[in-house]
Structure formats: C-alpha cells, structure tokens
N, C-alpha and C positions, 0 to 999 in steps of 0.2 A: 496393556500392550507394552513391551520392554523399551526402553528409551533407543536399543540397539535397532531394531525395525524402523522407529521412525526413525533412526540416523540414516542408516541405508537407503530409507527412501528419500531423504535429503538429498545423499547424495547421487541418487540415478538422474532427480530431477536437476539440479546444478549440471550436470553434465547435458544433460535434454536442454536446457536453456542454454548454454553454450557453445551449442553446437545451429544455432538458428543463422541463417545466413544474412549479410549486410541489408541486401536486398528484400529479402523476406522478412526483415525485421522492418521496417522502413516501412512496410508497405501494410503489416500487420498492425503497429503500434498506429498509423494515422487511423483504421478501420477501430481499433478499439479504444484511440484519445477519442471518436465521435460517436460511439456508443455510449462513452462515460458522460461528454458533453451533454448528449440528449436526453439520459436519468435524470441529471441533476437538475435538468429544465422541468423534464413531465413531473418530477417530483417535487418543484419550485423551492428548491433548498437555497440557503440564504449566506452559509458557514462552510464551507467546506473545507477537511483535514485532506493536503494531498500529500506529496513527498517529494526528496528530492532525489531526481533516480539514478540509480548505479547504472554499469552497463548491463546486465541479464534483464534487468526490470524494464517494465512499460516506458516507454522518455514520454514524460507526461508533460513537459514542457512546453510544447506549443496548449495544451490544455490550460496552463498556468496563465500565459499571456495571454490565449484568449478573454478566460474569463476577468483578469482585471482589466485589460482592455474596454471589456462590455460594462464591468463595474456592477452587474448585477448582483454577483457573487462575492462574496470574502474569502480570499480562500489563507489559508495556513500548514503550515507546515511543522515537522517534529522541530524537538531542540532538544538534545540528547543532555538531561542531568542525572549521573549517577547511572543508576541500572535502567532507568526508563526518560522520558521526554516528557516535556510540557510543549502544548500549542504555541504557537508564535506566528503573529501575522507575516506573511509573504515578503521579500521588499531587498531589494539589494543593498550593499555589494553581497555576496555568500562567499564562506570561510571556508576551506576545505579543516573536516575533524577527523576523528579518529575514525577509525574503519573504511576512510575515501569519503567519506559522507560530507557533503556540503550543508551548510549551514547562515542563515541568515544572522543579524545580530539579536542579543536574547533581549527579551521586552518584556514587560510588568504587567501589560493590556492581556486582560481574561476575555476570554469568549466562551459560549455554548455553544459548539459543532453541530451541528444538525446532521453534517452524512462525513464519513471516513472512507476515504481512496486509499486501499490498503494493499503494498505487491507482497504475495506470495512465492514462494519456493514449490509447495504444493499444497493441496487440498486432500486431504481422508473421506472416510466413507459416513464421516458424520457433519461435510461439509466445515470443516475447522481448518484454519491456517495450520500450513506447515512453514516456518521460517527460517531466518538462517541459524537458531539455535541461540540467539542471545535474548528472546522472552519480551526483549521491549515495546512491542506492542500488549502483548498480554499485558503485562504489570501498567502499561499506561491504562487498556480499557475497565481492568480490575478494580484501580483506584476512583475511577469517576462516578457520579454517583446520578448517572442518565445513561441513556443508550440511545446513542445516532445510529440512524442506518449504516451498515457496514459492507463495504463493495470491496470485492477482493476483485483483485487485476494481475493477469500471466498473461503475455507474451504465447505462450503454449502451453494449456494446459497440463498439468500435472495431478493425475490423479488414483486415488488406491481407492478399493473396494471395505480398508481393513480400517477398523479406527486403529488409528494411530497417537491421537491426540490424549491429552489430559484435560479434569473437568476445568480447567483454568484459560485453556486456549481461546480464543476468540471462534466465533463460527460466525459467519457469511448470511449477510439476507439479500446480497447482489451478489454475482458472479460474471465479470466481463471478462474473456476471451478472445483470441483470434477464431472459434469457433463459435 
C-alpha cells in the first residue's frame, strides 16, 4: 500500500480526533482509563509501558496515579533518544521535549515490560498501529528482543478495512476504545 493512503488516513483520523468534544472526551477517556485498569489487573501484569499524553490521545493520567498509588504495578514511560525511546520508570518533575512531549528525567534502571499502553492515530485492517508518522514506536518494539502484550488506546476509534501498514509496524493484541 503506498505511504500516500496511509498518510490520508492519517490525516482523516487527526481531524476525527480533534474534533471530539471537552465533554465527550472526559467522559470517554475515564470509561476507557478503567477498561485499561481492569486488563492489566485480569492479566496480573507487573511492568507496565504507558505514555505521556498529548491532547488527541487518551489522558491516561489519572491511570498513572492510580496505579503507583496501589504500588502493584511499575509503570514506565518513553524517553525519546534519537529516532526511538528507551523505558524509564515513571516519577516527577516531567520536562516538556520536543514534539510537546513531556518527559520524566532519563535513568540507567532496565526493566522487562510485560504489557505496552500504546495511543494510536488509527488502526488498518491488519489490526496495526497507524501513528503520527515518526516510527518511534515501531523501532522501539523492532529492537527488543521479547514481546509484551500490546494494548492500543483511541479516544475514537479510527479504522480502515485496507492494510495500510508495513511488515515493520507493530499490531495489537488489545484494543481499548470508547466503544
């Protein structure tokens, strides 16, 4: 499929998610922060990669607090070097980087992720992220050398019939929704 397709569907979806209202975002993202909450309980995950959200994306932050609040959970976040990120555990103050993107400070502590909280732009017909076109997740899941469960998270779904994706893209063995 031509990179021009998936860019177009890039862009229908950016426009679909920004058009979601204050209200109906609010009300969506607490329904699906406690869908996310509830996998990662039924599935007793230990590590989890979450994010830090822009405005389109899930506000997965009260999820954040929660779970180191309960302390069951590890959770971690990207940390943008070069073309892709490394894990870094959770933990204030956050730096705003490049792209808007907030950031905690970077740290030398390795972990093994067991599940990735992962927001999408949209989803193809072969269940693979569609992003916002800079790859950094791909190249971060390409390079590890395990595979965590993978939970893609929209706000509103976004989705084509058409693969759109390349063999490189990550694909989805969770999908949480406002639907």
């Amino acid at each position: 499929m031509s990179e021009n397709h998936k860019s177009d569907f890039r862009k229908s979806c950016i426009k679909k998610l920004k058009f979601v209202s204050r209200f109906t975002k609010n009300y969506k993202d607490k329904k699906i922060v406690n869908k996310i909450y509830q996998t990662i309980c039924k599935l007793e995950k230990k590590n989890v990669l979450l994010y830090i959200p822009l405005g389109m994306e899930v506000d997965v932050y009260p999820l954040i607090k929660r779970l180191r609040r309960e302390k069951k959970v590890q959770v971690f976040v990207p940390f943008m070097e070069g073309l892709s990120f490394k894990v870094v555990k959770y933990r204030l103050p956050l730096k705003l980087k490049k792209f808007g993107i907030k950031e905690p400070n970077n740290s030398l502590f390795n972990c093994k992720i067991d599940m990735a909280v992962v927001p999408i732009v949209g989803i193809d017909g072969a269940n693979k992220r569609i992003g916002f076109g800079k790859g950094m997740y791909d190249r971060f899941f390409y390079n590890l050398n395990y595979k965590p469960t993978i939970l893609f998270t929209q706000r509103k779904l976004c989705k084509t019939t058409k693969i759109l994706s390349d063999n490189y893209d990550i694909k989805a063995d969770i999908i949480i929704s406002s639907k």
